[in-house]
N, C-alpha and C positions, 0 to 999 in steps of 0.2 A: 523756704526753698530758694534760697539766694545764689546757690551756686548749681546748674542744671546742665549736664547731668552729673551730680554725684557719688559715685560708687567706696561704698565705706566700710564694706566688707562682699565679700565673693558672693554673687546671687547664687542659688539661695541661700540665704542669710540662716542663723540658727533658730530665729522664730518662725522666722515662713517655712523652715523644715518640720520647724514640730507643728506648724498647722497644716503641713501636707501630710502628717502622719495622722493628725487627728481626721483630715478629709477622708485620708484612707481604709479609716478603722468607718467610717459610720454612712460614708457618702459615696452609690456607687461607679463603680469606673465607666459605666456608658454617660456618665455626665462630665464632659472629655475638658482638658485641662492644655491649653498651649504654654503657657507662661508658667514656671514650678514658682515664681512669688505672691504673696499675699499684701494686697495692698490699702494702706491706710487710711490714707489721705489722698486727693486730687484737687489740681485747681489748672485750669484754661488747658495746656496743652503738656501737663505735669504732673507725674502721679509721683508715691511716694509709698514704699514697704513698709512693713511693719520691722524692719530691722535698720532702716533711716536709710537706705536708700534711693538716690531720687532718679527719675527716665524722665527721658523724651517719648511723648506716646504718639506714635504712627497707628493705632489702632480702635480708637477712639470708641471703645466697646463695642466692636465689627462694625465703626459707622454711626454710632448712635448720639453719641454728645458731639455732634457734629458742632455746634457753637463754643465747646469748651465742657471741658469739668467744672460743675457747680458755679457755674456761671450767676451772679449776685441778684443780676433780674427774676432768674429763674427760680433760684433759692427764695426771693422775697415773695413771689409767685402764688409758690407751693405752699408756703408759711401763712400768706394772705385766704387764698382759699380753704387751705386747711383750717381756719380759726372761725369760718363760715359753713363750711357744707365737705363734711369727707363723702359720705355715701349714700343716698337716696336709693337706685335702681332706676334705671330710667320705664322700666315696667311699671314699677310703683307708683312714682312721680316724677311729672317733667321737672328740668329745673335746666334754667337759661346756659351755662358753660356748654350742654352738650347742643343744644339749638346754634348757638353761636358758631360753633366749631364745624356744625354739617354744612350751614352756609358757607363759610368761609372755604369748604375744603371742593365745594362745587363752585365757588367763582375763579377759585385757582387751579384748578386741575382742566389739563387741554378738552378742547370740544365747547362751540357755541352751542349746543344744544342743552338744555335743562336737563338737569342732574339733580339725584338724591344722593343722602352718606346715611352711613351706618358707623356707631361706633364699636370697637370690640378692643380685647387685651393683646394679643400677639400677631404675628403677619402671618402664624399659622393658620392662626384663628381666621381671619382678613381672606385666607385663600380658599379657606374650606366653604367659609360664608359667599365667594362669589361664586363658586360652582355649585351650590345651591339655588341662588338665585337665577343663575341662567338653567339649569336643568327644570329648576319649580314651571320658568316661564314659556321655554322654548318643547314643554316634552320630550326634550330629547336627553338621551343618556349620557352620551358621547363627547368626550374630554380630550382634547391631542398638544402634547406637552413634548416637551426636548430632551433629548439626549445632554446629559452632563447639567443638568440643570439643579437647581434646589428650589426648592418651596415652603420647608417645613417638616415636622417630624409627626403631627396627629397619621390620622392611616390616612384620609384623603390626601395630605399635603405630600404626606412622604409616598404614597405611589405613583403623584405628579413628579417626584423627584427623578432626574435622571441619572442618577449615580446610586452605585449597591453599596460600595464599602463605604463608609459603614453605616449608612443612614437603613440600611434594611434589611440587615444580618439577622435571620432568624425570625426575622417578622411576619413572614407570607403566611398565609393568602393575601393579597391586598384588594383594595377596592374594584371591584370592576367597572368597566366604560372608558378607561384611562389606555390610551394608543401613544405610541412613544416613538419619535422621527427626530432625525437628526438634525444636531443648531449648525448655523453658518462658524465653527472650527476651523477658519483658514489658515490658521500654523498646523493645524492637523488634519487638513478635509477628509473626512468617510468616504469621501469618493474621488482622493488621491489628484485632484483638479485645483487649478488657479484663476484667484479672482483676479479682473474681469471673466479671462476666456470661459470660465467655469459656467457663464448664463446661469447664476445662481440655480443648478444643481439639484442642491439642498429642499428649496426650495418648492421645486417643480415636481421634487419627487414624492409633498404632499395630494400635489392633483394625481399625480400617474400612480403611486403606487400604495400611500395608505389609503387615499378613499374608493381605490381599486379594488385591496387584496386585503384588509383588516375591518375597517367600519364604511357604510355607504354616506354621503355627504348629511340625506336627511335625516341620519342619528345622532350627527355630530352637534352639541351644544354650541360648546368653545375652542378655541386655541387660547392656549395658555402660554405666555412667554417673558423672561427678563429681557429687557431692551439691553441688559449688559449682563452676562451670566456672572452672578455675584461668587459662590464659593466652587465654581465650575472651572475660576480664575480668571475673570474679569473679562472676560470674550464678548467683542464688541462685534455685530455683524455690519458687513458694509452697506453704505447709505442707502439703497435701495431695498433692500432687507424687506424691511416690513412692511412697505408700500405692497409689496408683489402678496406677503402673507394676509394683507389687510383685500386685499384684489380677490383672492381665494378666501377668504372670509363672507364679503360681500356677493359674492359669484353664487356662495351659496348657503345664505340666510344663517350664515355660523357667525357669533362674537367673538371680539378679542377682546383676552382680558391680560392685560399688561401689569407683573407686578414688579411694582417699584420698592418694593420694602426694605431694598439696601441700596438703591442709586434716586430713594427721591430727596424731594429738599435741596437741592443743588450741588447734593455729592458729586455731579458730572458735569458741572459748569455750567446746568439748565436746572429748572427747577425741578423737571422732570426729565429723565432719560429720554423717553419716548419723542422727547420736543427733539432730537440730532437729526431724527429720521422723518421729521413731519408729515405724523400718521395722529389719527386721534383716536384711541382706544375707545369699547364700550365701554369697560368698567378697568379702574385703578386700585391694586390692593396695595396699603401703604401699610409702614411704621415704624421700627427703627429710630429716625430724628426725629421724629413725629414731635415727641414732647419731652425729648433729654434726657432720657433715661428712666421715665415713668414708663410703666406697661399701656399703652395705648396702641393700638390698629384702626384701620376704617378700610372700608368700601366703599369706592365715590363708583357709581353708576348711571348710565340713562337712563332718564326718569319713566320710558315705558318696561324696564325691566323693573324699577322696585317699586311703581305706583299699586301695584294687584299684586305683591307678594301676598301669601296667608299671611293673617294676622296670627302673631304669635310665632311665626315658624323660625324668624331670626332673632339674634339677642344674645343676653347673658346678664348673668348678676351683677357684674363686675362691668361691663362693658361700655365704656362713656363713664368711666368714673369722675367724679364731679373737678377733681384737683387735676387729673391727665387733663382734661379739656381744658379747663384753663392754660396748663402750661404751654399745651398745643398751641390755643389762641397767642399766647406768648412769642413759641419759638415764630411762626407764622412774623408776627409786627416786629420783630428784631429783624429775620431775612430780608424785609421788606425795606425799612429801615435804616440799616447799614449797607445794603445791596451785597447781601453775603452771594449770592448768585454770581453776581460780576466779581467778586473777590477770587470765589472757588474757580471761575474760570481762570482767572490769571495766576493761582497757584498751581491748577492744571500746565497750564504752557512751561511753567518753569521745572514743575516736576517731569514732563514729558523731558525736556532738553536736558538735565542729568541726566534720566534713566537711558536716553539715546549715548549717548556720551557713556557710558558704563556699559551699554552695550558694542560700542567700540572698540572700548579695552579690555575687555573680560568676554573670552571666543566662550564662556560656561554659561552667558546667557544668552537662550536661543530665541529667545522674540520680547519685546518691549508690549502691552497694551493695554485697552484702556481708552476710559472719557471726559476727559477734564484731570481733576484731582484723582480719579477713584483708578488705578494706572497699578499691573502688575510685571513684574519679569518672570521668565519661564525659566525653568536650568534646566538644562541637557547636556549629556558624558561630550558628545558630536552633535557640530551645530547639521552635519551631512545627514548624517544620518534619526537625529533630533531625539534618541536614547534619551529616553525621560531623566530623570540625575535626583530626587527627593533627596538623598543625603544632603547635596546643597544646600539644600532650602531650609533645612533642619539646621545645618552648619552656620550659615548665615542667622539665623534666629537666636541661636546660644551665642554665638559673636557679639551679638550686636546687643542682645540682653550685658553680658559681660561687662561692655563699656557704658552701660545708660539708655538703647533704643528696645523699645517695646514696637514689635513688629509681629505679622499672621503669616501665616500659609494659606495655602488655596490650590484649587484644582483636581484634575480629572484622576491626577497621578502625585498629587503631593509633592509636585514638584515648583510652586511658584511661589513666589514673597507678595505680596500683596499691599499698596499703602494704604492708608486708612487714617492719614492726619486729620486732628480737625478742620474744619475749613478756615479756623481766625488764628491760628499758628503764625507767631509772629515770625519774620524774614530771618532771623539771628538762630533760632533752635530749628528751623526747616535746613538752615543749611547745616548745624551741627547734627542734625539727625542723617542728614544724608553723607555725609563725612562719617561716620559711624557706621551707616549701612557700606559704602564701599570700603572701608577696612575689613570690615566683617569677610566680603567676597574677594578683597585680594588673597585673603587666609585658605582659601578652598584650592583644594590639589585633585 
């Protein structure tokens, strides 16, 4: 891959079309597709088609090899453990990578207080397993989640989710105990109000009006929330935010369970999200970069919520697989390491100062936002009026595919680009990628 990015025939290519027709005949369309190519090969911040193709990826599996593609430590990792121990069950028998890994995921996750982990396969899985845990301990039934939010697609995760299209088309009934209030949205407040003056609003309208008029405080388990709403498009609430929801938390014997399963690991220039707003969660549901692209999740929790779980009640076959934990342990001493935190922060600053600057010149994007590196643009017809625009964003994505940039979408309306570099993206393809992205948007009428 010597010359990046290079385009060597029109994406999609003739082979990635006949393996989108073979997707088509056998795999079905609720297993949704951004990108119409198929790809090869990868390596750091470089992927490669199956018809020799080569991009710049801003996308980085939504997040997930956040240290790179097939990063060689990692490769050697998975090759090492795998020649030792693929699958035990951690039911069956202990065995050291998942021990390792629960420590390590409570010395590193915020809160001086003692903590346990759990391992599992997905962050769906991670969300469904903490509102068990707080429901097993606290009796209470009571779940209160966000507007425009994501969680997950099981039935608990996806009726935590705050968005219908299309994560819940045709799916209801859903879970009950699950209360839905709206996130701090200040490019689009629900209550038509501006931060500051707005005396977050939002907010207050959990004391006054759902533990009013929907559930009474001592049913409620948890609050459940992204410190930065991930496919809601990147909606960051301001600083005081979750101080005031951790205050209404405490006020009345409710946990917070903060999921970071697409802003931990230092996607946001902290190791955790949750660290912008210095609040300390009861319980952390991770996963995503957890271990680069293996199936791994966890649970880090207060150890009075999972020291009396039933025995038996949580788990899975698969869950703390012997080879994920290790690579966990892995990605874990690389960030550590090379201080990929302080990296991601300072790719953060330079990504923020483009995307301002393109918000400048282009009156089609209506808000710049975002934490560190993890940084979306909105498109809107009028920025007055803030007419959602999704064609944009679609526009921009085929553009910028075209020339070599692999890029997402995101949001409440389909209308926002979303980046998603790795975080060790060398200086040279960050800025060729963002030269790529704004041709892309000068092309939009």
């Amino acid at each position: 891959m010597s010359k990046v990015p290079d385009i060597v025939t029109p994406p999609p290519g003739p082979r990635s079309r006949a393996l989108l027709e073979e997707r088509n005949e056998y795999v079905p369309p609720g297993v949704y597709l951004v990108q119409p190519v198929s790809i090869a090969e990868s390596r750091d911040a470089v992927v490669k088609d199956v018809d020799g193709n080569v991009y710049i990826d801003f996308t980085s599996g939504i997040g997930v090899v956040s240290l790179g593609h097939c990063r060689q430590e990692i490769v050697e990792t998975i090759c090492e453990q795998a020649g030792r121990l693929i699958h035990s069950c951690i039911h069956v028998a202990n065995y050291e990578p998942y021990l390792k890994l629960a420590r390590r995921l409570t010395e590193i996750t915020p809160g001086g207080f003692k903590k346990r982990a759990i391992m599992l396969n997905s962050g769906a899985e991670a969300v469904e397993n903490a509102v068990k845990i707080v429901r097993q301990h606290t009796g209470r039934p009571g779940i209160i989640s966000f507007e425009n939010s994501f969680h997950g697609r099981t039935y608990m995760a996806m009726t935590l989710t705050g968005k219908w299209d299309p994560y819940k088309v045709g799916f209801g009934p859903f879970v009950p105990g699950v209360y839905m209030t709206p996130f701090a949205y200040c490019y689009r407040c629900p209550f038509h109000l501006e931060y500051p003056g707005c005396g977050l609003v939002c907010v207050h309208h959990i004391e006054k009006s759902i533990l009013k008029t929907q559930v009474p405080p001592g049913e409620v388990a948890a609050i459940i929330a992204e410190p930065v709403q991930g496919e809601g498009g990147f909606i960051d609430p301001p600083p005081d935010y979750f101080k005031e929801i951790k205050k209404i938390c405490d006020d009345h014997g409710i946990y917070l369970i903060i999921d970071e399963i697409q802003t931990g690991f230092g996607r946001t220039g902290k190791m955790w999200a949750i660290e912008h707003y210095g609040v300390e969660p009861d319980l952390v549901t991770m996963a995503k970069a957890i271990a680069s692209g293996l199936p791994l999740s966890a649970v880090v929790a207060r150890d009075e919520l999972m020291k009396d779980v039933y025995p038996g009640s949580l788990g899975g076959t698969y869950g703390g697989n012997p080879i994920a934990c290790a690579t966990a342990l892995k990605v874990i001493e690389i960030i550590e390491r090379e201080k990929i935190v302080e990296r991601a922060a300072s790719l953060g600053r330079k990504l923020r100062k483009r995307l301002d600057e393109l918000k400048e010149r282009y009156e089609v994007i209506g808000d710049v936002r975002g934490k560190g590196p993890m940084l979306a643009m909105e498109f809107v017809k009028d920025r007055g009026t803030k007419e959602p625009y999704p064609e944009a964003a679609s526009k921009v994505l085929k553009g910028a595919l075209a020339e070599g940039l692999l890029t997402l979408k995101a949001g409440l309306y389909g209308n926002c680009v979303r980046l998603h570099p790795p975080l060790t993206i060398d200086d040279e393809l960050l800025e060729k990628g963002l030269t790529i992205l704004e041709d892309a948007i000068k092309k939009i009428r």
